[in-house]
N, CA, C and O atoms as a GROMACS GRO file, in nm:
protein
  592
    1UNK      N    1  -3.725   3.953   4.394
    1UNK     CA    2  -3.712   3.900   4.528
    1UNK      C    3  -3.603   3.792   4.535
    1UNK      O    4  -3.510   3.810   4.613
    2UNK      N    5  -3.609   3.660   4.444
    2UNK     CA    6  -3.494   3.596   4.422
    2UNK      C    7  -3.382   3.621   4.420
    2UNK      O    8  -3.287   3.576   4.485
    3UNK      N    9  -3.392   3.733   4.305
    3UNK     CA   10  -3.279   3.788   4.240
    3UNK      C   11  -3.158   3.880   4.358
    3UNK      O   12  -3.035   3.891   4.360
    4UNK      N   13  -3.271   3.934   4.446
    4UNK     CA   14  -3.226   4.036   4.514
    4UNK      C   15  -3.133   3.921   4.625
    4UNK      O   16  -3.015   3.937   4.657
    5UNK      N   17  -3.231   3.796   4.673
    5UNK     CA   18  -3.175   3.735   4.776
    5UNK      C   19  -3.029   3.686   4.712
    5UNK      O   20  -2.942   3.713   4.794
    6UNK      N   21  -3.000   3.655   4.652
    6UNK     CA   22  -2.865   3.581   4.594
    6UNK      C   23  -2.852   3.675   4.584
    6UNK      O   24  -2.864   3.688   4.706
    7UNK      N   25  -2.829   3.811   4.539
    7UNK     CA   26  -2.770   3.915   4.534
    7UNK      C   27  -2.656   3.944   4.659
    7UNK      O   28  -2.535   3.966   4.649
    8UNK      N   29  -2.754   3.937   4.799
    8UNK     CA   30  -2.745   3.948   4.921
    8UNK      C   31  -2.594   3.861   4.929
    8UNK      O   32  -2.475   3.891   4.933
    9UNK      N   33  -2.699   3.698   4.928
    9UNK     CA   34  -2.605   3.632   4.955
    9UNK      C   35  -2.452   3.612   4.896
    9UNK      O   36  -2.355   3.547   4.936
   10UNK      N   37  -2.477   3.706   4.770
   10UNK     CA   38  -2.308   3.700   4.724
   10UNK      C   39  -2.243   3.798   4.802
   10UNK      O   40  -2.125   3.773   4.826
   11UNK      N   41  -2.288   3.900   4.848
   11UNK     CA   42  -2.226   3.973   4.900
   11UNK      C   43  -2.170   3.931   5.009
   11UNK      O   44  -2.047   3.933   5.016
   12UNK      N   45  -2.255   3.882   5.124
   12UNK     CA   46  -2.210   3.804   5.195
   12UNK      C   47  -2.118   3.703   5.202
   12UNK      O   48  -2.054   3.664   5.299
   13UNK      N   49  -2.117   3.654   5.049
   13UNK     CA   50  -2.016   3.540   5.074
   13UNK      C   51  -1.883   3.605   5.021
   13UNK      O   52  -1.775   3.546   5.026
   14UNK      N   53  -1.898   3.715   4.975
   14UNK     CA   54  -1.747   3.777   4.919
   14UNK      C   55  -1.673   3.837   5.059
   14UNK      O   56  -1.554   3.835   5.092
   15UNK      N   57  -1.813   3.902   5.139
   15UNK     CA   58  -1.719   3.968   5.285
   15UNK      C   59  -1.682   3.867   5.308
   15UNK      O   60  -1.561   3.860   5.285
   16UNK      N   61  -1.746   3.734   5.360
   16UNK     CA   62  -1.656   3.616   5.440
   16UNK      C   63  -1.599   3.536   5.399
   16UNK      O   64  -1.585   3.419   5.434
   17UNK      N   65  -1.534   3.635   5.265
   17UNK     CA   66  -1.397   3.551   5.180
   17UNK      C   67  -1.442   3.360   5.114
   17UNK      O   68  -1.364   3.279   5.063
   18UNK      N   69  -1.591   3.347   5.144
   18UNK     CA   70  -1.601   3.191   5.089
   18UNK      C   71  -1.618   3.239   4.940
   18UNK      O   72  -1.712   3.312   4.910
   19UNK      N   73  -1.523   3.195   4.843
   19UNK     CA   74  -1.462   3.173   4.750
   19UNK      C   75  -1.570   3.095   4.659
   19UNK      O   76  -1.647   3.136   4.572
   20UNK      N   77  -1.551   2.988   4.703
   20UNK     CA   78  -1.651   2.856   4.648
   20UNK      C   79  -1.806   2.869   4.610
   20UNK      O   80  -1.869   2.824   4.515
   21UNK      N   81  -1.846   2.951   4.723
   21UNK     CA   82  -1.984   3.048   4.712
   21UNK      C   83  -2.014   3.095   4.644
   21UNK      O   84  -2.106   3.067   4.567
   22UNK      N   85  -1.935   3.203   4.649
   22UNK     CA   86  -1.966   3.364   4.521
   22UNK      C   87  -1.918   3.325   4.397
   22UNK      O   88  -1.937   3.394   4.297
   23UNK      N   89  -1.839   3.184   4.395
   23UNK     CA   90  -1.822   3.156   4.237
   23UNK      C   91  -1.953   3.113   4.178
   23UNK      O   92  -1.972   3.116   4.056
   24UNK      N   93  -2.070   3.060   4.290
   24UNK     CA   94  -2.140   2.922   4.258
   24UNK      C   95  -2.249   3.043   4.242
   24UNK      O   96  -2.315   3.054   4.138
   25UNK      N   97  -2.261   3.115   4.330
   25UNK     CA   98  -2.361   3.254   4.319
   25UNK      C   99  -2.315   3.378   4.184
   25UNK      O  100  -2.402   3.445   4.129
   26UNK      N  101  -2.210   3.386   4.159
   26UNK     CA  102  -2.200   3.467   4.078
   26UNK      C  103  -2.241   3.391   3.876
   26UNK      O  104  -2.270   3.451   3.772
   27UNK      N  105  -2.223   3.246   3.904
   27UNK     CA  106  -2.282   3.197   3.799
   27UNK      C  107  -2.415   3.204   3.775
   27UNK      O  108  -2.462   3.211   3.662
   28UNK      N  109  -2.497   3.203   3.903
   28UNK     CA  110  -2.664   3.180   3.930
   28UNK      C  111  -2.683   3.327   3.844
   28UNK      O  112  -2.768   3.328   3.754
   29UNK      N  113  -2.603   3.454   3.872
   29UNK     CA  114  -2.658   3.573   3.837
   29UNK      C  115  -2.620   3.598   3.674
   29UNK      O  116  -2.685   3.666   3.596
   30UNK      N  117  -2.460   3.504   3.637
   30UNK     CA  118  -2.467   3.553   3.511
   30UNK      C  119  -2.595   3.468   3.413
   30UNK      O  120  -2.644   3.517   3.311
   31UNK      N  121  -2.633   3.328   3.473
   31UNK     CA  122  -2.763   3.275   3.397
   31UNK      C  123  -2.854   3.356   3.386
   31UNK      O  124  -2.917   3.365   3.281
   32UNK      N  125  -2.890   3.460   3.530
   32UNK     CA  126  -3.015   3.529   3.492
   32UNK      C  127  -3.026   3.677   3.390
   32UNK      O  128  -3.112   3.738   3.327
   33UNK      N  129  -2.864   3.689   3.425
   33UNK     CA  130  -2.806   3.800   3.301
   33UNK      C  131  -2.838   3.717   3.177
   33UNK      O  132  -2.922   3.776   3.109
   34UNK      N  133  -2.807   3.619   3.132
   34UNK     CA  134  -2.793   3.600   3.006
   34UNK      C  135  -2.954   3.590   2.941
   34UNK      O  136  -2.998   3.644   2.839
   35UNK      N  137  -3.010   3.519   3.017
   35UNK     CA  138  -3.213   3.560   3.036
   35UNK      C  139  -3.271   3.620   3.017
   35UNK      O  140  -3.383   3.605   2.967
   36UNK      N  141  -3.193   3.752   3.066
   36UNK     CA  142  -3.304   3.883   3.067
   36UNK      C  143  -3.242   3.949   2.910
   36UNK      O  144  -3.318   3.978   2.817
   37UNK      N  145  -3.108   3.962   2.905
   37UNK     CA  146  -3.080   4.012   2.726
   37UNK      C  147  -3.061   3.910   2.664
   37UNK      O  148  -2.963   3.922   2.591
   38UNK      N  149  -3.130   3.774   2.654
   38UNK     CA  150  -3.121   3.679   2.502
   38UNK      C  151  -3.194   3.747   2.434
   38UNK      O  152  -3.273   3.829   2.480
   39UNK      N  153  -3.177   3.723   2.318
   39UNK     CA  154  -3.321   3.848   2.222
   39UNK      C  155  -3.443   3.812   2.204
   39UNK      O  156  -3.494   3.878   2.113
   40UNK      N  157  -3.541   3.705   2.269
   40UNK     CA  158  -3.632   3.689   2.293
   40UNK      C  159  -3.616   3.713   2.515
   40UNK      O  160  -3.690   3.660   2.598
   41UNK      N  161  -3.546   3.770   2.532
   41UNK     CA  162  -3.576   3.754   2.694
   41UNK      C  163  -3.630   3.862   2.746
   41UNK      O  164  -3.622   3.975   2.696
   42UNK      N  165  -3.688   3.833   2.847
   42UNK     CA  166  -3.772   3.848   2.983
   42UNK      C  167  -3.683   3.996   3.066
   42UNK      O  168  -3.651   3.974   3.182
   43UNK      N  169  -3.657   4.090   3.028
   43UNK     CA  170  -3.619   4.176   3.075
   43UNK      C  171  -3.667   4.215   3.230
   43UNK      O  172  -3.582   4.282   3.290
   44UNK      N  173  -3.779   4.187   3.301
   44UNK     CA  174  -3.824   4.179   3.411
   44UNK      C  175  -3.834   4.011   3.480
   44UNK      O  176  -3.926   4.004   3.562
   45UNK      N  177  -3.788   3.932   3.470
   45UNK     CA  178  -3.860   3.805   3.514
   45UNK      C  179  -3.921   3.774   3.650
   45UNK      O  180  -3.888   3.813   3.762
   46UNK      N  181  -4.033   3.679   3.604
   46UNK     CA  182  -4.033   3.649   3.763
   46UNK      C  183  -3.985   3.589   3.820
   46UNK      O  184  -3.875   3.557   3.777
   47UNK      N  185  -4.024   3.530   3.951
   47UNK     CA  186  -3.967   3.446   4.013
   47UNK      C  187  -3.961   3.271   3.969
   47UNK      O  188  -3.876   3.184   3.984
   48UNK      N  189  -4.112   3.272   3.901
   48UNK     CA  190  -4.076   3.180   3.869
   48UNK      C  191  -3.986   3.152   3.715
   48UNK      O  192  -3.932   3.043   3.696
   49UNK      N  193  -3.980   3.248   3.626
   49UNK     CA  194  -3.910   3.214   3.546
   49UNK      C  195  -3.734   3.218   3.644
   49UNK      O  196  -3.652   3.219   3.552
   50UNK      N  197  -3.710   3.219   3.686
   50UNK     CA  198  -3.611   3.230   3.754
   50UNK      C  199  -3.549   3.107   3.827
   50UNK      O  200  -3.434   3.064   3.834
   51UNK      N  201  -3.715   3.049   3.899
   51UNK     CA  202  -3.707   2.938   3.938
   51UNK      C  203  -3.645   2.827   3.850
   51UNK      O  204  -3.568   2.740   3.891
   52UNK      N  205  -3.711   2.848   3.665
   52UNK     CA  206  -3.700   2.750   3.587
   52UNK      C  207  -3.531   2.707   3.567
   52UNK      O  208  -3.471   2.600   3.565
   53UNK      N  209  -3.486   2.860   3.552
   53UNK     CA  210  -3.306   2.868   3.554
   53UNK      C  211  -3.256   2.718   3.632
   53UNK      O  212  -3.226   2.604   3.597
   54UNK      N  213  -3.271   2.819   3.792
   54UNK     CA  214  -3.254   2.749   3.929
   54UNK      C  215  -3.279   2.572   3.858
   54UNK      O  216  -3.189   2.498   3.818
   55UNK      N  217  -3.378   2.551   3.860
   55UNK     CA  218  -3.385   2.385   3.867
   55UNK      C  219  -3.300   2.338   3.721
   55UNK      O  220  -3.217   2.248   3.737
   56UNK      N  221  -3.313   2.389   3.594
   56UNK     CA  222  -3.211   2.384   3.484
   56UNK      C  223  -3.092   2.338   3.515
   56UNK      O  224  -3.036   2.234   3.482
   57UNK      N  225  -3.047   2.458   3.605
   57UNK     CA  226  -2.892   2.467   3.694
   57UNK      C  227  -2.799   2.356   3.777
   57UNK      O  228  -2.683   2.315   3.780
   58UNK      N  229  -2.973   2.326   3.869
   58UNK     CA  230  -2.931   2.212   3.948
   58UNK      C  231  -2.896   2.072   3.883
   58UNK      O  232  -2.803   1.993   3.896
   59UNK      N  233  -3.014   2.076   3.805
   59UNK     CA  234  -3.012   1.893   3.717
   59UNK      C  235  -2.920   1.883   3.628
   59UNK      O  236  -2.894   1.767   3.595
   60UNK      N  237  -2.835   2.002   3.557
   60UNK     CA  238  -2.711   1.967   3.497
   60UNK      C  239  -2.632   1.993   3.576
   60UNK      O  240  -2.527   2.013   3.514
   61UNK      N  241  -2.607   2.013   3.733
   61UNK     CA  242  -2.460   1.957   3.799
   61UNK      C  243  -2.491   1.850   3.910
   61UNK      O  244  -2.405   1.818   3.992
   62UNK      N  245  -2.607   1.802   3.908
   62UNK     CA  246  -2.648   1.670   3.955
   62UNK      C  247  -2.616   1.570   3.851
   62UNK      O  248  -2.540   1.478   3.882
   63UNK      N  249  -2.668   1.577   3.722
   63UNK     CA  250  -2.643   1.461   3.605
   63UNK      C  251  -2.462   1.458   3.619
   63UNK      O  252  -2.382   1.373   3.658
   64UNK      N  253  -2.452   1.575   3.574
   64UNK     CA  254  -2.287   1.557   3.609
   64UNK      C  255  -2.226   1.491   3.695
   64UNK      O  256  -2.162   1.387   3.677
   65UNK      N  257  -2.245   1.554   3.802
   65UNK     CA  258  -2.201   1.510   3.927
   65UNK      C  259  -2.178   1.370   3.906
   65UNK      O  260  -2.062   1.328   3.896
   66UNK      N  261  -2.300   1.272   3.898
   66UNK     CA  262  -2.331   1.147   3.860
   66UNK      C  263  -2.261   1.080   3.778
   66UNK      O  264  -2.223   0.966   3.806
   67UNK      N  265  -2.224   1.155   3.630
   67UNK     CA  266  -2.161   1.151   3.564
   67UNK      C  267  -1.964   1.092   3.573
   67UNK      O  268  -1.898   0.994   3.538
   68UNK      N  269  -1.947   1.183   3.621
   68UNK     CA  270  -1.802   1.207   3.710
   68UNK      C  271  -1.782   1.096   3.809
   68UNK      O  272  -1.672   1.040   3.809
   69UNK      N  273  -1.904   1.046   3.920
   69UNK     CA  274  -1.879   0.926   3.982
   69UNK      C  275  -1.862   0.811   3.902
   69UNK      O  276  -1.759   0.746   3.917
   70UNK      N  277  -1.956   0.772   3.808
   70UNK     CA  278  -1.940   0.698   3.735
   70UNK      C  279  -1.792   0.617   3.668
   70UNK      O  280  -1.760   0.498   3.662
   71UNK      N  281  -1.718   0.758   3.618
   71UNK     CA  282  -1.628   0.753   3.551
   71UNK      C  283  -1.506   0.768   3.643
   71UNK      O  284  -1.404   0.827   3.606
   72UNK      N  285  -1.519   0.715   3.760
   72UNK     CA  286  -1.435   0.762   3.886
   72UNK      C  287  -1.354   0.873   3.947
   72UNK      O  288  -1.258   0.873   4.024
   73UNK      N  289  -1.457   1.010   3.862
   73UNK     CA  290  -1.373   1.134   3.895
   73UNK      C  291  -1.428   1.190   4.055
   73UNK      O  292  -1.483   1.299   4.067
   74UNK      N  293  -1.408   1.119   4.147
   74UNK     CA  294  -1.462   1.170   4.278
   74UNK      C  295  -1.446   1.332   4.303
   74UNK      O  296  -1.530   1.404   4.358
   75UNK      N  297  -1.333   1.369   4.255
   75UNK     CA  298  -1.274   1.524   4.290
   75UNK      C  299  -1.361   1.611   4.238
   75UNK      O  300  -1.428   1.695   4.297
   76UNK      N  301  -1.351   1.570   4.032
   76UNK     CA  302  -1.491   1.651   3.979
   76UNK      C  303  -1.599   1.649   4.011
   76UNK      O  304  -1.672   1.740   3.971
   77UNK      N  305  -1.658   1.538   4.104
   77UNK     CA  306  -1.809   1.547   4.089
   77UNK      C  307  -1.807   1.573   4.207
   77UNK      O  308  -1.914   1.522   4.241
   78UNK      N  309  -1.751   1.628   4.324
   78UNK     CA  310  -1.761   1.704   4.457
   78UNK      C  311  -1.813   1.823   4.422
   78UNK      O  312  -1.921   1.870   4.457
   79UNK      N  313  -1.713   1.881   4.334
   79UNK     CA  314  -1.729   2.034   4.265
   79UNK      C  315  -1.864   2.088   4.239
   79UNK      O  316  -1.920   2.192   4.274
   80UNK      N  317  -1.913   1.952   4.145
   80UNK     CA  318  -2.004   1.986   4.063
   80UNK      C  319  -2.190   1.990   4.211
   80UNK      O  320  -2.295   2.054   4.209
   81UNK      N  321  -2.124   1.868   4.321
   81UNK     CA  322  -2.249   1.840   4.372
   81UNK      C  323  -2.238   1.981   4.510
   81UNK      O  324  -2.321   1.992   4.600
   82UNK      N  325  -2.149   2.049   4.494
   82UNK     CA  326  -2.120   2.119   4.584
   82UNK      C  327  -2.201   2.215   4.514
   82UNK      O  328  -2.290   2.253   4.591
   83UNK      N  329  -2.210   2.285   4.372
   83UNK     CA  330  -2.279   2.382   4.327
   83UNK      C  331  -2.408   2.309   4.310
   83UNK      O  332  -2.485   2.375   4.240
   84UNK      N  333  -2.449   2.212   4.344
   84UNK     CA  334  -2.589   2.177   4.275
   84UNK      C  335  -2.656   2.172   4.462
   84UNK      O  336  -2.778   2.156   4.474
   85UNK      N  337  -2.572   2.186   4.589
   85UNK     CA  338  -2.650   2.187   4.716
   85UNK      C  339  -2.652   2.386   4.736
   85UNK      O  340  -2.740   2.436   4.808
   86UNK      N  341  -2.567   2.462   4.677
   86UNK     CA  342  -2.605   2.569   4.689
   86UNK      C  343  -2.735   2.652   4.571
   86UNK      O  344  -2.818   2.741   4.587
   87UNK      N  345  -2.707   2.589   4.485
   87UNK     CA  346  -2.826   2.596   4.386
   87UNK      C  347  -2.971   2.574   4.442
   87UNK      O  348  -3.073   2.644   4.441
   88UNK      N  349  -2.944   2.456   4.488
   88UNK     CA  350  -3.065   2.333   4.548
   88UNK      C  351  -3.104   2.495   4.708
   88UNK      O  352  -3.220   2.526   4.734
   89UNK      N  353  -3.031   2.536   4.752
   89UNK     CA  354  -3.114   2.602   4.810
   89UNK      C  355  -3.194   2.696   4.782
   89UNK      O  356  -3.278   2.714   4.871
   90UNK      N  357  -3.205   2.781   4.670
   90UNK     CA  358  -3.305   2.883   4.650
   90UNK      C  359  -3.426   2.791   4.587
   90UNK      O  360  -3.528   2.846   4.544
   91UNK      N  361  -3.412   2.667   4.584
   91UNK     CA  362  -3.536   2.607   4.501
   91UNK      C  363  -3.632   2.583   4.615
   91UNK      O  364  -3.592   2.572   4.730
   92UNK      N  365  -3.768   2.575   4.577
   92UNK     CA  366  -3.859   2.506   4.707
   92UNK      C  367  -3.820   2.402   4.685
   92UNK      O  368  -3.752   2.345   4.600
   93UNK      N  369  -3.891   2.373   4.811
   93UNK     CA  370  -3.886   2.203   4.822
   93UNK      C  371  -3.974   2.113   4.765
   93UNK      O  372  -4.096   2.131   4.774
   94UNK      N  373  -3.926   2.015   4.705
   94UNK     CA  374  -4.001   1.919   4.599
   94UNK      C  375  -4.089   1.812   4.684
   94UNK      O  376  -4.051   1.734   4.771
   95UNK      N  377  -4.255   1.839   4.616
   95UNK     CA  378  -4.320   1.760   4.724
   95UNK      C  379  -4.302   1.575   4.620
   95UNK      O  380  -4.270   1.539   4.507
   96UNK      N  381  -4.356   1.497   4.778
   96UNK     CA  382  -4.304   1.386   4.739
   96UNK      C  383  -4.440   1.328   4.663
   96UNK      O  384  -4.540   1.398   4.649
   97UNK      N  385  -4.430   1.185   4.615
   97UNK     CA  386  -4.484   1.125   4.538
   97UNK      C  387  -4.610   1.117   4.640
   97UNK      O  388  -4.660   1.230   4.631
   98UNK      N  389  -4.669   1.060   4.710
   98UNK     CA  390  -4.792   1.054   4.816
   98UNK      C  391  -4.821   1.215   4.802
   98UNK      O  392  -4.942   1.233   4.805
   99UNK      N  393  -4.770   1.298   4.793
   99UNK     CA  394  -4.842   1.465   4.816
   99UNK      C  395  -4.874   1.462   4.671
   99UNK      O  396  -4.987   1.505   4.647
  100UNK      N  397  -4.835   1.439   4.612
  100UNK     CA  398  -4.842   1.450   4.474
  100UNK      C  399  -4.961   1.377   4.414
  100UNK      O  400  -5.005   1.427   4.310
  101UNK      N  401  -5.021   1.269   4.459
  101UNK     CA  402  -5.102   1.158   4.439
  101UNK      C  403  -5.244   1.243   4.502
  101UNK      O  404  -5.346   1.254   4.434
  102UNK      N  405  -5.234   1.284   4.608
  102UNK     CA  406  -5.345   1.401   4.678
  102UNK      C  407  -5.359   1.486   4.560
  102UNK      O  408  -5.462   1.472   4.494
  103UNK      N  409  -5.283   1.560   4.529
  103UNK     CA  410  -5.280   1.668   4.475
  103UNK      C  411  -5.359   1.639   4.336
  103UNK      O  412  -5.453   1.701   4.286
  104UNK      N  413  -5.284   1.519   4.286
  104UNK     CA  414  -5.382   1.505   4.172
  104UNK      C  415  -5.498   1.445   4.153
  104UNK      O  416  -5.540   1.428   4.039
  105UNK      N  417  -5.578   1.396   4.278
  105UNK     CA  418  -5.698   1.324   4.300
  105UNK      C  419  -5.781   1.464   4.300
  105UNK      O  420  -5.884   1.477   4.235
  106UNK      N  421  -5.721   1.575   4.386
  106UNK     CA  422  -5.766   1.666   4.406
  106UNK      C  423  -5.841   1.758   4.296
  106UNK      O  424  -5.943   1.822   4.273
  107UNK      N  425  -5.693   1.711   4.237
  107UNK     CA  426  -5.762   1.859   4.075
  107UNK      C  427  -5.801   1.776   3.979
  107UNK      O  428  -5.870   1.825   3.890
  108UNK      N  429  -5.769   1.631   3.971
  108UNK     CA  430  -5.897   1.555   3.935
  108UNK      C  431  -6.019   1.561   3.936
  108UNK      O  432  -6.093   1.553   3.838
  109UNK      N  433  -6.054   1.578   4.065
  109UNK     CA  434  -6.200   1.603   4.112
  109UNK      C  435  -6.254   1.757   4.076
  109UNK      O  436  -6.365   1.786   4.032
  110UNK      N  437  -6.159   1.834   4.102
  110UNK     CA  438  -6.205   1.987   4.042
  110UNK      C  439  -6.248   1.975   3.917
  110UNK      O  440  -6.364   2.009   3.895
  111UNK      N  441  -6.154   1.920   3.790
  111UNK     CA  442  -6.191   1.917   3.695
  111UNK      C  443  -6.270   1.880   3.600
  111UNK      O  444  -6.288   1.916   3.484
  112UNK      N  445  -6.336   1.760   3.705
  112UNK     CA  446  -6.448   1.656   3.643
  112UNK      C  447  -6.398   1.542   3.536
  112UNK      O  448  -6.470   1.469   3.468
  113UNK      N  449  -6.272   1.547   3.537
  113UNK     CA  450  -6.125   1.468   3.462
  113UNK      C  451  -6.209   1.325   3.498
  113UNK      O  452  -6.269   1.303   3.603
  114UNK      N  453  -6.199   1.248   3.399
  114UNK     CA  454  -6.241   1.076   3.388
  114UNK      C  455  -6.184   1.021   3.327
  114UNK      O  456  -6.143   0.912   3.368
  115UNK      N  457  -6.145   1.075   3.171
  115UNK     CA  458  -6.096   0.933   3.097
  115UNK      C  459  -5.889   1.014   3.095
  115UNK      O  460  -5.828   1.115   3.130
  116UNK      N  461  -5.863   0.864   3.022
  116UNK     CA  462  -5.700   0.971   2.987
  116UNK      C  463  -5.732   1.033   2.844
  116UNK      O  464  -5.674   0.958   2.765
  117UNK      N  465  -5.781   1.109   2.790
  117UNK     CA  466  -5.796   1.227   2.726
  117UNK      C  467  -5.802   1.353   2.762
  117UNK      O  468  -5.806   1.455   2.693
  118UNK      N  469  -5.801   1.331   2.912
  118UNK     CA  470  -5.816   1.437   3.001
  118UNK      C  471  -5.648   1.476   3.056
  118UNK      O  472  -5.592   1.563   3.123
  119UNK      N  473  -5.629   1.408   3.014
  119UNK     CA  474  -5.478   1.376   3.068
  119UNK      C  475  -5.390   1.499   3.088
  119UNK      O  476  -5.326   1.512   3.192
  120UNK      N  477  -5.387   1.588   2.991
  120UNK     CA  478  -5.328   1.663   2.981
  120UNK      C  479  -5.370   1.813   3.057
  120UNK      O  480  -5.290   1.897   3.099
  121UNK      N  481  -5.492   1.819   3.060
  121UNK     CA  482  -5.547   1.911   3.122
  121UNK      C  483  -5.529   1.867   3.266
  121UNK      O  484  -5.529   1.973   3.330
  122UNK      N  485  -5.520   1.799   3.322
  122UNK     CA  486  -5.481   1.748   3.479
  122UNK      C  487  -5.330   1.782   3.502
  122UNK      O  488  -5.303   1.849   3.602
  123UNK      N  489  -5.219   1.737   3.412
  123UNK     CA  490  -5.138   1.739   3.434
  123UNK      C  491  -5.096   1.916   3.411
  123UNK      O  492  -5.034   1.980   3.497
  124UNK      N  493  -5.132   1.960   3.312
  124UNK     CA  494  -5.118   2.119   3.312
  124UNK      C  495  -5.136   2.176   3.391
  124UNK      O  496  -5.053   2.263   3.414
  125UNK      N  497  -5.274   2.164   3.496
  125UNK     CA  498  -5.312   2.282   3.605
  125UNK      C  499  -5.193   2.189   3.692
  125UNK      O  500  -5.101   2.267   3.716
  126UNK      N  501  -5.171   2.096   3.730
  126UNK     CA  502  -5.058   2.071   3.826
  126UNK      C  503  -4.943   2.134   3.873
  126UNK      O  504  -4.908   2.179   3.982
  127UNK      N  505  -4.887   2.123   3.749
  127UNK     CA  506  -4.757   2.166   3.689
  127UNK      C  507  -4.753   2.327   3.695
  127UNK      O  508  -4.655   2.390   3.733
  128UNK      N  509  -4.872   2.382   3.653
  128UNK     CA  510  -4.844   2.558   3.695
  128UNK      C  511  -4.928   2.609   3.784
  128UNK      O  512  -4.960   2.726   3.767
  129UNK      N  513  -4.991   2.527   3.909
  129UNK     CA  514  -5.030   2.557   4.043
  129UNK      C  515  -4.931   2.508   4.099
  129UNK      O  516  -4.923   2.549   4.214
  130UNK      N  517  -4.814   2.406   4.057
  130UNK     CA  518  -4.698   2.370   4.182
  130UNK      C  519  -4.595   2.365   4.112
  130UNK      O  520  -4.544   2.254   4.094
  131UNK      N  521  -4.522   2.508   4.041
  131UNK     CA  522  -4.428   2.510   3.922
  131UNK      C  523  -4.310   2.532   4.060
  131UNK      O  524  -4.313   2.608   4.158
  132UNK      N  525  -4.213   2.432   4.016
  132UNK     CA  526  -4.086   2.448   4.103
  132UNK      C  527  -4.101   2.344   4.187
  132UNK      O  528  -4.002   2.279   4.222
  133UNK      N  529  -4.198   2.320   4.220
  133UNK     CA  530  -4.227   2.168   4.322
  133UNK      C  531  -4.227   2.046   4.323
  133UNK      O  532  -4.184   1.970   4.410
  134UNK      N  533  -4.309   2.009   4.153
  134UNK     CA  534  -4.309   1.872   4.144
  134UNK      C  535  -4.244   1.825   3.991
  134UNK      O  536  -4.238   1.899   3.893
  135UNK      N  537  -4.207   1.712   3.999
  135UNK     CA  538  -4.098   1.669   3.905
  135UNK      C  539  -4.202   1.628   3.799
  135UNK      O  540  -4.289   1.544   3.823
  136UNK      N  541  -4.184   1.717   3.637
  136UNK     CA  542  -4.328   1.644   3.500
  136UNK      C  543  -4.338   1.521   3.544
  136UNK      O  544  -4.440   1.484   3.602
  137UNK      N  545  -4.211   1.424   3.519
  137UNK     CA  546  -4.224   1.275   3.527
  137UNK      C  547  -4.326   1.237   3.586
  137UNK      O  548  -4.432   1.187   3.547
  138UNK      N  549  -4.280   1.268   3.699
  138UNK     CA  550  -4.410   1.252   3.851
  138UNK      C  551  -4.489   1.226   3.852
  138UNK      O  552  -4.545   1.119   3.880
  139UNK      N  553  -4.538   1.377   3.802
  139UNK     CA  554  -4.726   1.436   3.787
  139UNK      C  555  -4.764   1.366   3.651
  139UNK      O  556  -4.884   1.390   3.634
  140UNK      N  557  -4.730   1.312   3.576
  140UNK     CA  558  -4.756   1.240   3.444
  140UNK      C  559  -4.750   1.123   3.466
  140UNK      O  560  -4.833   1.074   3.390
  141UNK      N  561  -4.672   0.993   3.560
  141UNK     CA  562  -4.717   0.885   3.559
  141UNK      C  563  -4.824   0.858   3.690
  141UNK      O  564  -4.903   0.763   3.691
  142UNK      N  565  -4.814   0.949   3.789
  142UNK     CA  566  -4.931   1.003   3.898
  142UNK      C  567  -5.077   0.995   3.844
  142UNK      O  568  -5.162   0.916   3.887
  143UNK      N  569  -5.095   1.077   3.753
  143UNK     CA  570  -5.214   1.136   3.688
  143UNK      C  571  -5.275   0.993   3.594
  143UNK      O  572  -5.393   0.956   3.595
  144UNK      N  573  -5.167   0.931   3.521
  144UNK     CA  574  -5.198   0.830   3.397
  144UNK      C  575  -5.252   0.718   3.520
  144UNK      O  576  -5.372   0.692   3.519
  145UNK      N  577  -5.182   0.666   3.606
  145UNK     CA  578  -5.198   0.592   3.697
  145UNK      C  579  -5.356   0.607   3.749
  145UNK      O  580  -5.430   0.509   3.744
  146UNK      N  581  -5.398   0.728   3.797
  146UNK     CA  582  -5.547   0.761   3.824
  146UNK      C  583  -5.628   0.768   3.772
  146UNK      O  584  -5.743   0.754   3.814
  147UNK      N  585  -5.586   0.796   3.635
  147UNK     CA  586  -5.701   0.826   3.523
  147UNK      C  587  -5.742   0.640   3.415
  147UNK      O  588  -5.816   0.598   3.327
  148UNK      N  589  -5.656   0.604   3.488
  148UNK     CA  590  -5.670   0.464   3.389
  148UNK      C  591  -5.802   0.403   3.406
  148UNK      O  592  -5.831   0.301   3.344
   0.00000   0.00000   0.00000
């Protein structure tokens, strides 16, 4: 389904000659090429392994990006933040710290979670009931924070 939509959208962006696009889309597809034949890879993946790419993708031309300002390359790190807002669109949207704080009171309470030994089991069902959504960091000082 992912796969197919960027598919789409390269096509699209090759008829309407945007250049910048189908470069930024045709990289998204050779990552998932290189995925599916590494010799441990996923010859079918899902979406969310796909997803994992996607966010991979984004946070090394965001760090960059960052990177490049830093070091006063304004020109390079346009480049780089320009592929990390077309990237940034096939990702969901990342819930914020307050949704996140619900979320883990929530499966707190499902789990019967009390001390931080539990810690990990809170933060696990999180992380793969809202894979693509919420940032580890997050859900790990979220969770330690509640469980203290």
């Amino acid at each position: 389904m992912l796969e197919e939509k960027i598919q789409n959208d390269l096509t699209e962006a090759i008829k309407s000659k945007d250049s910048k696009r189908a470069n930024t889309l045709r990289g998204i597809k050779s990552a998932f090429t290189e995925f599916k034949t590494a010799p441990k890879g996923n010859r079918n993946p899902e979406d969310s392994d796909l997803l994992k790419i996607l966010q991979k993708m984004a946070k090394q031309r965001k760090e960059t990006g960052d990177l490049y300002i830093e070091n006063g390359r304004r020109d390079l790190a346009e480049e780089e933040y320009f592929e990390y807002n077309i990237i940034s669109e096939y990702l969901p949207k990342m819930l914020s710290e307050s949704e996140i704080t619900e979320i883990a009171k929530k499966t707190i309470s499902d789990l019967n979670a009390s001390s931080m030994k539990d810690i990990g089991k809170v933060i696990g069902a999180i992380n793969k009931a809202y894979a693509g959504q919420v940032e580890g960091s997050v859900v790990a000082k979220v969770v330690k924070d509640l469980l203290k």
